[in-house]
mmCIF file of the N, C-alpha and C atoms, coordinates in Angstrom:
data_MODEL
# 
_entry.id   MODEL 
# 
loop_
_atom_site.group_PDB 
_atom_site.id 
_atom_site.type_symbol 
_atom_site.label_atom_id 
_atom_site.label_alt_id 
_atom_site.label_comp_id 
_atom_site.label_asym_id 
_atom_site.label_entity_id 
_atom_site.label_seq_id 
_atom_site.pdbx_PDB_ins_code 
_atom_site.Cartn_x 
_atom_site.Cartn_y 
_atom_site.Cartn_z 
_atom_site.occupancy 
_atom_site.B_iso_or_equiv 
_atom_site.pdbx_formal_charge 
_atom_site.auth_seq_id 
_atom_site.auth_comp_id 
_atom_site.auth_asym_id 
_atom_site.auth_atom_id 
_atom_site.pdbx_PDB_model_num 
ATOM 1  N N  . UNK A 1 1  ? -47.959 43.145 72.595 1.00 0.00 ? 1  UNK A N  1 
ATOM 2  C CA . UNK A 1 1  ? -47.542 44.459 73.109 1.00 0.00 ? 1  UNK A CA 1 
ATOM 3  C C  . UNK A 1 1  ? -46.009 44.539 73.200 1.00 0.00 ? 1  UNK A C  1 
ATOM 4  N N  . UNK A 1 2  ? -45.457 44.800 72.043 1.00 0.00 ? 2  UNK A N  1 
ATOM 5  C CA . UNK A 1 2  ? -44.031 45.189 72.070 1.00 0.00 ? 2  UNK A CA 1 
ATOM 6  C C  . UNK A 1 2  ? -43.085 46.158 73.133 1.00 0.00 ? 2  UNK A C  1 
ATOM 7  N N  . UNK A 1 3  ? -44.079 47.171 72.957 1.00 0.00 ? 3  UNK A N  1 
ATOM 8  C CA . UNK A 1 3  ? -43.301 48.236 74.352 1.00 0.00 ? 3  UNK A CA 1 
ATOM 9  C C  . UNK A 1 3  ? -43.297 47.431 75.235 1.00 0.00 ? 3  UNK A C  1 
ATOM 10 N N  . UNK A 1 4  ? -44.390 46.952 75.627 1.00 0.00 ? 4  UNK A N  1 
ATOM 11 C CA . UNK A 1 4  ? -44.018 46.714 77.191 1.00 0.00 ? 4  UNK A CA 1 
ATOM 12 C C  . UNK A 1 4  ? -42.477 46.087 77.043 1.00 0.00 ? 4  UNK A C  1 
ATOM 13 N N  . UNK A 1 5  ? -42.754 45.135 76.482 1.00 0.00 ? 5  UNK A N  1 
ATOM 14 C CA . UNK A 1 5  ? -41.573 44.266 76.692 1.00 0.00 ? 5  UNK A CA 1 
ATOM 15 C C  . UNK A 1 5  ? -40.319 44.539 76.277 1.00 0.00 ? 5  UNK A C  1 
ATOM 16 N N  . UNK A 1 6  ? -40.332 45.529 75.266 1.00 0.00 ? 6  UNK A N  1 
ATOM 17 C CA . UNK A 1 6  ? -39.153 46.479 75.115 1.00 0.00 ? 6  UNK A CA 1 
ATOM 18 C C  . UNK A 1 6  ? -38.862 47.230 76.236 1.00 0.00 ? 6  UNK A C  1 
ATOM 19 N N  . UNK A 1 7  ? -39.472 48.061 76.939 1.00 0.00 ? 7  UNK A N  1 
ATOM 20 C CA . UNK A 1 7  ? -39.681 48.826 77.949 1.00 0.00 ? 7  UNK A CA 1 
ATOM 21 C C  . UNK A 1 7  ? -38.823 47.703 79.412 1.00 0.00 ? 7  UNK A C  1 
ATOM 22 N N  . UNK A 1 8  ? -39.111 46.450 79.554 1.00 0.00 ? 8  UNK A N  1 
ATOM 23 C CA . UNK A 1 8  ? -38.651 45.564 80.752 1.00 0.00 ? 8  UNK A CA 1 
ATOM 24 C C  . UNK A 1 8  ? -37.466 45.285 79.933 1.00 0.00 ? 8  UNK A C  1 
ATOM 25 N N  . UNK A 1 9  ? -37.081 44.568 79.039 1.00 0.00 ? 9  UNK A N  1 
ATOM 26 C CA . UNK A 1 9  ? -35.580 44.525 78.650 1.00 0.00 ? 9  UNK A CA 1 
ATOM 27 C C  . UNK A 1 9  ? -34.434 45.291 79.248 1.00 0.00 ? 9  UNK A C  1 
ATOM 28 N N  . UNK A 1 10 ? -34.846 46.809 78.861 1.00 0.00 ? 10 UNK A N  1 
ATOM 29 C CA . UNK A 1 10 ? -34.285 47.820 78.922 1.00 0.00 ? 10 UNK A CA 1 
ATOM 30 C C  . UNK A 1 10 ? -33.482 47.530 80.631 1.00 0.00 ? 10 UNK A C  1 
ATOM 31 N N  . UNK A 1 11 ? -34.305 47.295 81.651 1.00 0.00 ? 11 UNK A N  1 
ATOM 32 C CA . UNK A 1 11 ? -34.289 47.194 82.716 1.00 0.00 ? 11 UNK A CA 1 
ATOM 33 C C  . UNK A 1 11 ? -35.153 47.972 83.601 1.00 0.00 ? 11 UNK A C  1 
ATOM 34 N N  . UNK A 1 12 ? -36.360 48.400 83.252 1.00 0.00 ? 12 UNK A N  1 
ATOM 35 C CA . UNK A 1 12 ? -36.984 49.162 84.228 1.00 0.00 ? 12 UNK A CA 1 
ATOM 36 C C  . UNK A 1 12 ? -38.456 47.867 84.742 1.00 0.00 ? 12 UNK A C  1 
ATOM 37 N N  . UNK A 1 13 ? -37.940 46.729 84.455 1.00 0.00 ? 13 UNK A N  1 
ATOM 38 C CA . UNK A 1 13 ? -38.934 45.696 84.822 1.00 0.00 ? 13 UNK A CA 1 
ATOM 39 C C  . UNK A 1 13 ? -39.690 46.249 86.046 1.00 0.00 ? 13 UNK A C  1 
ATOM 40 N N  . UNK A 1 14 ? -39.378 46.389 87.293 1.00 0.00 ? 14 UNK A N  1 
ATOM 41 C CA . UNK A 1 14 ? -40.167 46.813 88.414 1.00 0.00 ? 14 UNK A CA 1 
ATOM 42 C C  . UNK A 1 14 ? -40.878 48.483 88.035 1.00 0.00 ? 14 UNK A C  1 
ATOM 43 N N  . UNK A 1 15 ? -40.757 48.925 87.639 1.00 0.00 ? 15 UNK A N  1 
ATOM 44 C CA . UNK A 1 15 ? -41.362 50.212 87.270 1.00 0.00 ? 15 UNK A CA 1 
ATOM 45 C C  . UNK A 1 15 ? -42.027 50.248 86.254 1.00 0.00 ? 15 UNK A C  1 
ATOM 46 N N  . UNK A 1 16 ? -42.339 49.152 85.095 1.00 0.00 ? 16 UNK A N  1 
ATOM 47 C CA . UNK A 1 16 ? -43.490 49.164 84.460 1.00 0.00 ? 16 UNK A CA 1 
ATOM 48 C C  . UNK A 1 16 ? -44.037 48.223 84.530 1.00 0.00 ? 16 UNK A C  1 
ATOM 49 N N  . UNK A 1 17 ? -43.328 46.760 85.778 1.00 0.00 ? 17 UNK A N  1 
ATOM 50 C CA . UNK A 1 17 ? -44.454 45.766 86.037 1.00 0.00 ? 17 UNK A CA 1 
ATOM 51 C C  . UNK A 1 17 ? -45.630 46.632 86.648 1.00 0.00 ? 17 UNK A C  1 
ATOM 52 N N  . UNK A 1 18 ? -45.163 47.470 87.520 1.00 0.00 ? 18 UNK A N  1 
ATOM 53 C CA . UNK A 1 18 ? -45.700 48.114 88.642 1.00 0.00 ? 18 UNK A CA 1 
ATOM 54 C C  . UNK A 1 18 ? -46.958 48.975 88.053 1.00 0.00 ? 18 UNK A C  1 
ATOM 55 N N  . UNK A 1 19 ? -46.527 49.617 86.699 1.00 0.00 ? 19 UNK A N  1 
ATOM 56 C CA . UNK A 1 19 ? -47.003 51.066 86.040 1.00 0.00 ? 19 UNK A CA 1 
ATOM 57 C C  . UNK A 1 19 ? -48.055 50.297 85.162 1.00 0.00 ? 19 UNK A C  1 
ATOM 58 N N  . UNK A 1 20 ? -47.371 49.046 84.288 1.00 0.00 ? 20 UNK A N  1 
ATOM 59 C CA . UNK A 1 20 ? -48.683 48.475 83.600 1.00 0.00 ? 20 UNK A CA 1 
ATOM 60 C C  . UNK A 1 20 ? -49.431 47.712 83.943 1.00 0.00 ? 20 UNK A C  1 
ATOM 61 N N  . UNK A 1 21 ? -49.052 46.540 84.603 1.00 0.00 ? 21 UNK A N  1 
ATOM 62 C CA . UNK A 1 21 ? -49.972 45.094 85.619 1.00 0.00 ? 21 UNK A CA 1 
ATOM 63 C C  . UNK A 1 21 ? -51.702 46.090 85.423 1.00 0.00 ? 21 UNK A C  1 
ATOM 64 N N  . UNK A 1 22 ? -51.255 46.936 86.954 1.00 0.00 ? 22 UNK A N  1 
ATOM 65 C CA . UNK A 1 22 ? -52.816 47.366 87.156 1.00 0.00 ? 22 UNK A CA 1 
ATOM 66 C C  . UNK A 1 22 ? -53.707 48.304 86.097 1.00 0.00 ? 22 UNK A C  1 
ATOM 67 N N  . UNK A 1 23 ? -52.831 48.924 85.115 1.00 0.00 ? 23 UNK A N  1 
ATOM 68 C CA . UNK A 1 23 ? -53.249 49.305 83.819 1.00 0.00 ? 23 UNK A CA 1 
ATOM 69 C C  . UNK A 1 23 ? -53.854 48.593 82.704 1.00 0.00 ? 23 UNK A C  1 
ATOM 70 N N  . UNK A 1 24 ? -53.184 47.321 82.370 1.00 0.00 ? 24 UNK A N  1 
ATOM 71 C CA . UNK A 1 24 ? -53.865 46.206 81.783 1.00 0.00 ? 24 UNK A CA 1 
ATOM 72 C C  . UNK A 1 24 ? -54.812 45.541 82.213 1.00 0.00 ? 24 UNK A C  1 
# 
């Protein structure tokens, strides 16, 4: 899963640990 981890790079780590964790 590339986005995600593109997506935390970026710096929004706490806002899509948060947004995907319980999504996945």
């Amino acid at each position: 899963m590339p986005t995600i981890n593109q997506l935390v790079r970026q710096g929004r780590q706490t806002a899509v640990t948060k947004s995907k964790s319980p999504a996945l």
